[in-house]
N, C-alpha and C positions, 0 to 999 in steps of 0.2 A: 178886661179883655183888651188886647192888643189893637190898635188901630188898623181898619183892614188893608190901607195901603202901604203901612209901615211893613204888616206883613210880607205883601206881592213883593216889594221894594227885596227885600232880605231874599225873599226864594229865587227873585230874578238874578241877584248876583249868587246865590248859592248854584242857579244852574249853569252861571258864566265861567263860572271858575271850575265848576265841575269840568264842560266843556275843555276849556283853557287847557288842563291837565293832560288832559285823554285825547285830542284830537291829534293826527296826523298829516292835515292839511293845511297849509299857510294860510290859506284864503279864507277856512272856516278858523284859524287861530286870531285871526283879524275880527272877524265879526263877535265872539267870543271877546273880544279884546272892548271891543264898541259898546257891546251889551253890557260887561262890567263897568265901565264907565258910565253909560247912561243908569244903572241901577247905583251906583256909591254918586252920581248926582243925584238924582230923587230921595235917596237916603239924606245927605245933606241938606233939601229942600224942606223935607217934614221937619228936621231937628233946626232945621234955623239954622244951621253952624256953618263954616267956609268946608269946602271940599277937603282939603286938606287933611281937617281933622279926622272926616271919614277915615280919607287913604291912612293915616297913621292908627286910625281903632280899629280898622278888620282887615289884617294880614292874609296873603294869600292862605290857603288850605295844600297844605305840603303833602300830606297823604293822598289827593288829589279826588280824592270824591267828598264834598264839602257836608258837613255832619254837624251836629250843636257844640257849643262848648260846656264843660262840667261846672259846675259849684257845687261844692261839696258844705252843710254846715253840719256843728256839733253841737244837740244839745245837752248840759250836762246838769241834774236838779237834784238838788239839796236842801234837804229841809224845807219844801213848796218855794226852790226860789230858783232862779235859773240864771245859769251864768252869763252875762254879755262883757262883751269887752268893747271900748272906748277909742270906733278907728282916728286915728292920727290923720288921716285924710280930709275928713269929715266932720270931726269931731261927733258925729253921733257911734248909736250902741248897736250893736250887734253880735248873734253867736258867731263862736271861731269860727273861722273856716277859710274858704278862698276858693281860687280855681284846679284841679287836679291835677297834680302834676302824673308824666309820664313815665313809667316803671313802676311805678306803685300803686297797690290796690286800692277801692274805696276807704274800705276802713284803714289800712295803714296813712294813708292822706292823712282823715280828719283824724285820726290821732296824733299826728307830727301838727299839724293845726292848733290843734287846742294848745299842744306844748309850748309850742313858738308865739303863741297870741296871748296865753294864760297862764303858762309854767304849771300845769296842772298834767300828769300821767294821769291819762284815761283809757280804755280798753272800749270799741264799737261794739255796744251791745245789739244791735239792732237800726234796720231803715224805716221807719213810721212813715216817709213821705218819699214821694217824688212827682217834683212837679215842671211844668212846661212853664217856660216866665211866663211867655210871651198870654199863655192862657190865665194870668192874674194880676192883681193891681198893683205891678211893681212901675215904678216909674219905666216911661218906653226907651227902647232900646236898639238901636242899628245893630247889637250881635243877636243869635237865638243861641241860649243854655237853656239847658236841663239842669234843676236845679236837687241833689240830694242831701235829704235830713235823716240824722243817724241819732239816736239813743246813746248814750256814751255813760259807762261805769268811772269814779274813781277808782285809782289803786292806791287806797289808805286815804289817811286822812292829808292833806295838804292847803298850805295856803297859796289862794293865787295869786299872780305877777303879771303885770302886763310885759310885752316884749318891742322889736324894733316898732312894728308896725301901730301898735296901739299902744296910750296912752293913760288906760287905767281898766282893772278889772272889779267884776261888782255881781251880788247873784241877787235877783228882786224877784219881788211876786207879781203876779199875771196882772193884780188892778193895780200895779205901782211902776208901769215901766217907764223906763227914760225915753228919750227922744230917738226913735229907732234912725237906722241908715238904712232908707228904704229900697235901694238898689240892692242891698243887700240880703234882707228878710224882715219883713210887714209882720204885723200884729196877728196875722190867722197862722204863721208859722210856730210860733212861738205857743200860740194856743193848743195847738194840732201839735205838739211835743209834751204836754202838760196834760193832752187827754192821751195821749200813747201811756205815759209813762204813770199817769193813774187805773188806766186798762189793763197794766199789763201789758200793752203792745199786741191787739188780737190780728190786727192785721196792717197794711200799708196803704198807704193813702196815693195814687197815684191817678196822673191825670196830664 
């Protein structure tokens, strides 16, 4: 679970900029102005880091009423093994994915994802998960996502490629995995795709 004043920290500048957006008064755009400030200083105070790097990780909210960001992963299992790929950032493993882009649905996302990460054409077969980070043991975080996991079919058989962002691709079993990228997706993610995908898939995991 998330640290609880990490939490307050994030909702206060989500109401600041909500504010910010919306308001019509100079005087209330000033205090709105004060409050986001003092909320991305307490954000920088939990995380240790200089302000700065705050102000450059959480961008105003352009739609004007401040909402979570997406992550979208894929997972895709073959033969009891599951694919991760090797971020170049990190150098640890994780399923494809990233953050959602705009115009495009969930599933057309993580299938451009998987492609671009693994050279692998997969079709979304299904969401097993969806989860609140900030409600599990990801390392903490000054943004709040919603994080969704998708089922993903090949289409035939292929081999996979890493692409710009990563550096090698690999499919392992549940007791054999590498060194996860845990900003990314943690050991229960991975698990929770290996019971969907031996289930069946009866239903979604959210939370």
């Amino acid at each position: 679970m998330e640290d609880t004043w990490l939490t307050r920290a994030k909702r206060l500048l989500a109401l600041a900029e909500t504010g910010q957006h919306f308001t019509k008064d100079p005087f209330d755009r000033e205090r709105y102005d004060e409050i986001a400030g003092i909320a991305r200083a307490m954000l920088a105070d939990l995380g240790r880091v200089p302000l700065s790097r705050i102000e450059g990780l959480i961008s105003g909210h352009a739609g004007g009423y401040a909402t979570p960001s997406i992550d979208i992963r894929g997972a895709v299992i073959r033969d009891g093994r599951i694919l991760l790929v090797r971020e170049r950032s990190d150098g640890k493993w994780a399923m494809p994915g990233g953050f959602a882009d705009i115009g495009s649905s969930p599933a057309e996302n993580i299938e451009r994802e998987v492609w671009e990460e693994a050279g692998l054409r997969v079709r979304a077969r299904s969401l097993y998960a969806l989860r609140h980070k900030a409600r599990h043991p990801y390392p903490a975080d000054a943004r709040d996502f919603y994080k969704l996991f998708f089922l993903c079919d090949e289409n035939g058989v292929q081999i996979p490629r890493p692409g710009s962002e990563t550096s090698e691709t690999a499919f392992f079993t549940l007791d054999a995995l590498p060194e996860l990228s845990s900003t990314r997706n943690i050991q229960a993610d991975i698990s929770a795709a290996f019971r969907a995908h031996t289930s069946g898939h009866a239903q979604t995991f959210f939370d």
